[in-house]
VOBA-1610 file (N, C-alpha, C; in pm, whole numbers, padded with zeros to 5 digits, always signed):
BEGIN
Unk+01674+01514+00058Unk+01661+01456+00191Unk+01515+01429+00227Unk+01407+01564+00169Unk+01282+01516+00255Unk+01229+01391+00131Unk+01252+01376+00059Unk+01219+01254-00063Unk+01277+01109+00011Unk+01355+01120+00060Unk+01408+00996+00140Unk+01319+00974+00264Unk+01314+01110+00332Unk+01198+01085+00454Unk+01079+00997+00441Unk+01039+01089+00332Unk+00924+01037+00270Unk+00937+00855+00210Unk+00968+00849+00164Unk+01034+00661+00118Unk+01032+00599+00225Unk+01090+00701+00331Unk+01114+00576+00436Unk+01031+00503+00526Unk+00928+00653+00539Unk+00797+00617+00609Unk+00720+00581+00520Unk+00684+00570+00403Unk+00597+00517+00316Unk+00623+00314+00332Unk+00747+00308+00328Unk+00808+00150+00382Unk+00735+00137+00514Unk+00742+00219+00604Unk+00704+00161+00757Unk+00522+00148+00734Unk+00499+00193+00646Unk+00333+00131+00622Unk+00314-00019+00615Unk+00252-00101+00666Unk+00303-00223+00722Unk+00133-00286+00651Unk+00111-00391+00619Unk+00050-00460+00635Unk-00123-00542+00741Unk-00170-00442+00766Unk-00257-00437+00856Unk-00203-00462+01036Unk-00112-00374+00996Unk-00033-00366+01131Unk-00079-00203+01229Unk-00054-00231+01329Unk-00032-00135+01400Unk+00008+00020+01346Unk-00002+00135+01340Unk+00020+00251+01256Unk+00116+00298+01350Unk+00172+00272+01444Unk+00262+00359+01547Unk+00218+00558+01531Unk+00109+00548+01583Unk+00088+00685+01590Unk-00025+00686+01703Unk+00008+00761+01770Unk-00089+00787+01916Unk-00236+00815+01870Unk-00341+00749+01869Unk-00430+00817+01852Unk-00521+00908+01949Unk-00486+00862+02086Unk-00526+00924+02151Unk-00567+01101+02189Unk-00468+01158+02096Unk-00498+01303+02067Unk-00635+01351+01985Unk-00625+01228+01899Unk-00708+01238+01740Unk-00839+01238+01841Unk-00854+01147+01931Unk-01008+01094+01960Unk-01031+01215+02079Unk-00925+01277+02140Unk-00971+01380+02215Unk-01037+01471+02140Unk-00951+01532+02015Unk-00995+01668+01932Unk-01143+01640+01828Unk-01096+01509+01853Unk-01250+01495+01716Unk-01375+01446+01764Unk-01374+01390+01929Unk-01512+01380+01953Unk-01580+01453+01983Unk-01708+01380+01960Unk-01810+01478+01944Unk-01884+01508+02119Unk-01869+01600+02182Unk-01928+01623+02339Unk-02081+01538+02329Unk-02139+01540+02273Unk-02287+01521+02269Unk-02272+01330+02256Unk-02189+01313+02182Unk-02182+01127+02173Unk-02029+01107+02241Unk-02022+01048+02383Unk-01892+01052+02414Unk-01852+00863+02365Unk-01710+00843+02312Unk-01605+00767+02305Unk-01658+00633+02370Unk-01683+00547+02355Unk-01721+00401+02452Unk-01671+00314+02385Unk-01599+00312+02297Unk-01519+00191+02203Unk-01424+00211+02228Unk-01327+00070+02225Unk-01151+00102+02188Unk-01125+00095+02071Unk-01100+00217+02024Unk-01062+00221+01893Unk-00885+00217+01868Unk-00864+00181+01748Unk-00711+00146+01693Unk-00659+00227+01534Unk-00556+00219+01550Unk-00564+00269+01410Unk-00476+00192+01343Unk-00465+00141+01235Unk-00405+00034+01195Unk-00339+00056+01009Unk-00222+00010+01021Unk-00169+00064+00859Unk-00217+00020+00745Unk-00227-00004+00593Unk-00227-00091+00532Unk-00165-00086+00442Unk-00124-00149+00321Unk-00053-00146+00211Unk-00082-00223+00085Unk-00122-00167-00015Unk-00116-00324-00080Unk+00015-00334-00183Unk+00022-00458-00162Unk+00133-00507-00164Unk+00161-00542-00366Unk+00285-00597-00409Unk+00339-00548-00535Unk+00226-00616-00649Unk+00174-00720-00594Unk+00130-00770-00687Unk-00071-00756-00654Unk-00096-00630-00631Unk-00236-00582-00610Unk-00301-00605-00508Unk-00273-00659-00437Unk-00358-00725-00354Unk-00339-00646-00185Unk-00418-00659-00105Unk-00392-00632+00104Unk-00397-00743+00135Unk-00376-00682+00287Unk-00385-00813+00343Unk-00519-00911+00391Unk-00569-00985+00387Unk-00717-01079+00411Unk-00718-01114+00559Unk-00645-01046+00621Unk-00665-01023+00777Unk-00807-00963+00822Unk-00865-00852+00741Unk-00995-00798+00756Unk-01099-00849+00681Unk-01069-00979+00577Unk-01186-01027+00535Unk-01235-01132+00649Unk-01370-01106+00624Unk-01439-01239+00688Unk-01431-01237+00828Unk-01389-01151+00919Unk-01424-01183+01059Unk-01527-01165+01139Unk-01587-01067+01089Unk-01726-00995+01125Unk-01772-00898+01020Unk-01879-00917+01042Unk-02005-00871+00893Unk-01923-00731+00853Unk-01900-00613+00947Unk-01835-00530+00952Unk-01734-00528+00861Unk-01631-00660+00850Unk-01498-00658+00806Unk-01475-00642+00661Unk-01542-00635+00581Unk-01528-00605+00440Unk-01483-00451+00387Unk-01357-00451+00356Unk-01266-00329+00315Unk-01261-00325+00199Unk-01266-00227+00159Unk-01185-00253-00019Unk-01140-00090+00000Unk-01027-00110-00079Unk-00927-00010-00062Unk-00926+00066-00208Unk-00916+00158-00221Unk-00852+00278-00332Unk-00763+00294-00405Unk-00649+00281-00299Unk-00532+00397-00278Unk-00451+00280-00276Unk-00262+00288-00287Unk-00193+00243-00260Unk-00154+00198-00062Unk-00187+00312-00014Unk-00156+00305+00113Unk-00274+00350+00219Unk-00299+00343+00307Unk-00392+00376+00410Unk-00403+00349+00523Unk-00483+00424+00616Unk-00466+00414+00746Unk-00636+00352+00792Unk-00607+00282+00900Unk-00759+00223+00861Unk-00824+00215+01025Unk-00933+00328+01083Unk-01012+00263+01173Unk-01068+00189+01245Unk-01029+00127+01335Unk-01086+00024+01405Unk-01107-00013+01543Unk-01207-00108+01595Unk-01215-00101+01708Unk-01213-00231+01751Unk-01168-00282+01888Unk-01111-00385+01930Unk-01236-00478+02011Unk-01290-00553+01928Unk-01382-00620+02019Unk-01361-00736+02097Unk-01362-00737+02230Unk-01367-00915+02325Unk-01170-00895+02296Unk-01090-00789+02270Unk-01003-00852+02300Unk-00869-00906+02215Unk-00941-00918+02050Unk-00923-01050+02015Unk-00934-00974+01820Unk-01087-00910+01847Unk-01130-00875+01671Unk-01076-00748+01631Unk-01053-00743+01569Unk-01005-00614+01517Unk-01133-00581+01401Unk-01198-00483+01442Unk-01327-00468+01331Unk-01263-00310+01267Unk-01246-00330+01147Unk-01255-00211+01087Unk-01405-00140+01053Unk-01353-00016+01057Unk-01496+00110+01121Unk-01469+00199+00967Unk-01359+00249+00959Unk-01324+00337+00885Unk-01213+00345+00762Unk-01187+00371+00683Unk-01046+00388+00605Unk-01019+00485+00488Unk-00917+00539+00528Unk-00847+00675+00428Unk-00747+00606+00375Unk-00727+00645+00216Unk-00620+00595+00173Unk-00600+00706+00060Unk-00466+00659+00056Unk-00389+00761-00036Unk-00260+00708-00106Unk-00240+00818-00219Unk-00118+00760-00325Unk-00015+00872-00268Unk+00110+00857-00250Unk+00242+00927-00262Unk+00322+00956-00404Unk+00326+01070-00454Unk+00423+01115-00556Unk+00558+01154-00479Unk+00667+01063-00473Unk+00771+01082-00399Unk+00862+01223-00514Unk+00811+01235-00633Unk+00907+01301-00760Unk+00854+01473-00683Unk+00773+01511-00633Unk+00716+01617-00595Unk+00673+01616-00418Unk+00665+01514-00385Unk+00661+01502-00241Unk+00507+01514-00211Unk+00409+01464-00254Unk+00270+01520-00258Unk+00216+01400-00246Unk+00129+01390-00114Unk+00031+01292-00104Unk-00117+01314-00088Unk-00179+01252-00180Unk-00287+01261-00254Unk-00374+01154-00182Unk-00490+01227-00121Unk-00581+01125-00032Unk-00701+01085-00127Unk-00727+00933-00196Unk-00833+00918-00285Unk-00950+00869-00227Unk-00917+00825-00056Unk-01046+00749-00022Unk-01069+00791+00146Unk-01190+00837+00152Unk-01203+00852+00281Unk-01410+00782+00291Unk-01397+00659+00362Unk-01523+00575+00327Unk-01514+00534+00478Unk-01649+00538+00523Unk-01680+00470+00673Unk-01754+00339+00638Unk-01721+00205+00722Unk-01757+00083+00706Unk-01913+00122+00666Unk-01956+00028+00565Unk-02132-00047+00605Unk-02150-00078+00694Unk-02227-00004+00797Unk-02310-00058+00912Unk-02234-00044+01014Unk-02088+00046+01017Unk-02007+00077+01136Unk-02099+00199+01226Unk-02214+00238+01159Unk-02223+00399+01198Unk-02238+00407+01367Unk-02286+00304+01501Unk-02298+00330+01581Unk-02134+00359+01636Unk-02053+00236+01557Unk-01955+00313+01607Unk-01836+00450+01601Unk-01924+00501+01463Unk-01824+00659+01424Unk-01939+00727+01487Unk-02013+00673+01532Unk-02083+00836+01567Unk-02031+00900+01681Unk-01931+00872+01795Unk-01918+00991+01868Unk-01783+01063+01839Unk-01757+01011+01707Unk-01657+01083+01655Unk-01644+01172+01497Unk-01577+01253+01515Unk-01555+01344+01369Unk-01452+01250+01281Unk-01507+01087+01234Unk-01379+01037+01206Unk-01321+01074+01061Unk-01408+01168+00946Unk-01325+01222+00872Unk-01262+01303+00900Unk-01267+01411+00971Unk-01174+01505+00998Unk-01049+01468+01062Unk-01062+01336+01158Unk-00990+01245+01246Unk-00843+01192+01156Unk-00964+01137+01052Unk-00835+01059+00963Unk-00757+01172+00851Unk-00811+01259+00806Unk-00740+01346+00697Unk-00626+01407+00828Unk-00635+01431+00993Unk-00545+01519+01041Unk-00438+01391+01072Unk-00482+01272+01033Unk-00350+01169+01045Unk-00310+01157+00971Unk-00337+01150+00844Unk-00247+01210+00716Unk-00185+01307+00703Unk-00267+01383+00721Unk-00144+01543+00756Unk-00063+01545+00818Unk-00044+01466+00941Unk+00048+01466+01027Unk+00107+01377+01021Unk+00134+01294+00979Unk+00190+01173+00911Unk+00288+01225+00756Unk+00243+01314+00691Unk+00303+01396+00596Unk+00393+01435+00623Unk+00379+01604+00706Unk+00410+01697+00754Unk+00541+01579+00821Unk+00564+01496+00914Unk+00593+01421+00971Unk+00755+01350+00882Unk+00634+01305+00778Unk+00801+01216+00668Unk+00827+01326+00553Unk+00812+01470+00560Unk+00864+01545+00483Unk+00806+01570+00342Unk+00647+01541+00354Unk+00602+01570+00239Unk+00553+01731+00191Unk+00589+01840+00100Unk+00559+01949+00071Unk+00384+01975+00056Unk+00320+01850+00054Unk+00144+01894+00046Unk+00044+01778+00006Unk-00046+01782+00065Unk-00160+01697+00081Unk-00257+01725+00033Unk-00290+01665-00107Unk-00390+01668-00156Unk-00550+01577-00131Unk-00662+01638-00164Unk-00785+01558-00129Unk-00878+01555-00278Unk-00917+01443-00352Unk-00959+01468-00457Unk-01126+01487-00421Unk-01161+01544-00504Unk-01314+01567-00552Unk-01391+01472-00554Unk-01536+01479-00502Unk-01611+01344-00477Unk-01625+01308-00617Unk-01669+01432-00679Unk-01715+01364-00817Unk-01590+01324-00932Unk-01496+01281-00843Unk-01343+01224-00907Unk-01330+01073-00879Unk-01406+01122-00786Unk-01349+00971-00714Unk-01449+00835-00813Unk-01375+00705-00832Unk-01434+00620-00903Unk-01582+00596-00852Unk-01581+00563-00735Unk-01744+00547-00665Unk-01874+00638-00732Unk-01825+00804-00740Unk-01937+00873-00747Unk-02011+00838-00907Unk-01930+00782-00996Unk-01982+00773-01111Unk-02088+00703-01084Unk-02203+00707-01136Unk-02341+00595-01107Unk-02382+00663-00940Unk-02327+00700-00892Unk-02387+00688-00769Unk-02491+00797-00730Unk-02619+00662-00638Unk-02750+00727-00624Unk-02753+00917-00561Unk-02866+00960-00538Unk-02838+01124-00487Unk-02807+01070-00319Unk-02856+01002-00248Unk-02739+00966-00141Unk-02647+00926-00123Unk-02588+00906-00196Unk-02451+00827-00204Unk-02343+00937-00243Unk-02410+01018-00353Unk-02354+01144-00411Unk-02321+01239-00278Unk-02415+01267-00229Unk-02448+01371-00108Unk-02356+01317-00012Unk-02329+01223+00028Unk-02243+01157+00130Unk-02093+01128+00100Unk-02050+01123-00024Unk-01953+01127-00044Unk-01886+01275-00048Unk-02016+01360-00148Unk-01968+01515-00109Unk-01909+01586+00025Unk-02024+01505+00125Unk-01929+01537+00287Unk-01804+01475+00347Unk-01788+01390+00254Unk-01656+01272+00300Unk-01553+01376+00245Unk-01530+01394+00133Unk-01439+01454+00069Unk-01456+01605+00056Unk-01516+01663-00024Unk-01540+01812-00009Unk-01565+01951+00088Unk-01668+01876+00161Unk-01672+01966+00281Unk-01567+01943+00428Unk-01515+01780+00394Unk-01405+01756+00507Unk-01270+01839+00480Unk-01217+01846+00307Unk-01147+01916+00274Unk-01144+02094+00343Unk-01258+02077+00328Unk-01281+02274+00356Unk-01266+02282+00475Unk-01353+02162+00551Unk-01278+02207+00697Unk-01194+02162+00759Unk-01099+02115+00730Unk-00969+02063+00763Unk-00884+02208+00728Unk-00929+02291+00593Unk-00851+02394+00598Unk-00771+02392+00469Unk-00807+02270+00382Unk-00786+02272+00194Unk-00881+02370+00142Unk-00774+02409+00012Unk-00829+02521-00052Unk-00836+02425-00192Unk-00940+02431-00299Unk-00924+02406-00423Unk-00863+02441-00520Unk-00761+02415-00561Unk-00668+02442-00667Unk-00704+02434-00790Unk-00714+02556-00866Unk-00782+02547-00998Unk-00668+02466-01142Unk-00577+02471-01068Unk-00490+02357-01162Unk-00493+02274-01162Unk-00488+02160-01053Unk-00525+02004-01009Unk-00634+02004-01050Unk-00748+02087-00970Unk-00892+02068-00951Unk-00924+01982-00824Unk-00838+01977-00745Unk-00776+01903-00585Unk-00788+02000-00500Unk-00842+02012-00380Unk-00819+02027-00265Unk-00658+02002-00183Unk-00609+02104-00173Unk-00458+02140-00176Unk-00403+02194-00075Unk-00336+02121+00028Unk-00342+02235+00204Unk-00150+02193+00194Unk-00084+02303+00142Unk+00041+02301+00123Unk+00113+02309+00281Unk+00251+02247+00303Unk+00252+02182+00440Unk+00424+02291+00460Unk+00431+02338+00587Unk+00536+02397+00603Unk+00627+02300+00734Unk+00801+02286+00703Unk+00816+02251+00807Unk+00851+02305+00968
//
């Protein structure tokens, strides 16, 4: 049954659509007091679709808009400018093993040049607790976070780039409340219902 849950909401991942999930909780718990909230931010689904590709809704609208994705699925940051733009800020993405129920987060990356607008927020911690709860949610048994130095990016990458990805992934893991699993070698926060 929770393998079906899981399928079913993995389908409602839509296309640079709307994520149907309140974020309004997320932006209470994760801002930061010292930089308060002045954007409308959104959170928005993505998918790519059978034959490799997302959707080109976020290419090209503003300098900002250049995404490239990871993962099969993801949830993606953004904030609503004039109305009209949808600028992506942020994006987590992740693969689902429906055979074990385990979703595996491979990308957690803040836009080039978004930073005025993540700064009054904790938006990694933001986005790994919408995965979790999004999990926890379609019946997945555990949420994994891989290792910076796993991830395709860190190979080649300069000692800032290294260092910054280490906080994206590793130390967000720890404080979100993942433990490292010496079998995976994953960051592993097993989910009860």
């Amino acid at each position: 049954m929770k393998t079906e849950t899981l399928i079913k909401g993995l389908r409602k991942i839509g296309k640079c659509r709307k994520a149907g999930i309140d974020l309004e909780p997320y932006l209470e718990r994760f801002s930061k007091s010292s930089c308060p909230t002045r954007f409308s931010y959104l959170l928005l689904s993505e998918r790519r679709s059978e034959d490799g590709h997302y959707s080109k809704k976020f290419k090209s609208r503003h300098p900002l808009g250049s995404v490239y994705y990871d993962a099969s699925y993801g949830f993606v940051l953004a904030v609503r400018m004039f109305s009209v733009f949808k600028i992506p800020i942020a994006v987590i993405g992740f693969e689902a093993d429906t055979s074990d129920s385990t979703i595996t987060i491979k990308q957690v990356q803040g836009v080039k040049d978004a930073a005025d607008f993540l700064a009054g927020i904790r938006w990694e911690k933001l986005l790994v607790s919408v995965v979790v709860d999004w999990a926890r949610l379609h019946g997945a048994k555990k949420v994994e976070i891989i290792r910076a130095e796993d991830g395709p990016w860190h190979r080649g990458a300069d000692l800032e780039r290294a260092a910054r990805m280490h906080l994206h992934y590793d130390v967000t893991a720890k404080r979100c409340g993942f433990r490292l699993d010496e079998k995976t070698n994953r960051y592993t926060l097993h989910l009860t219902s």
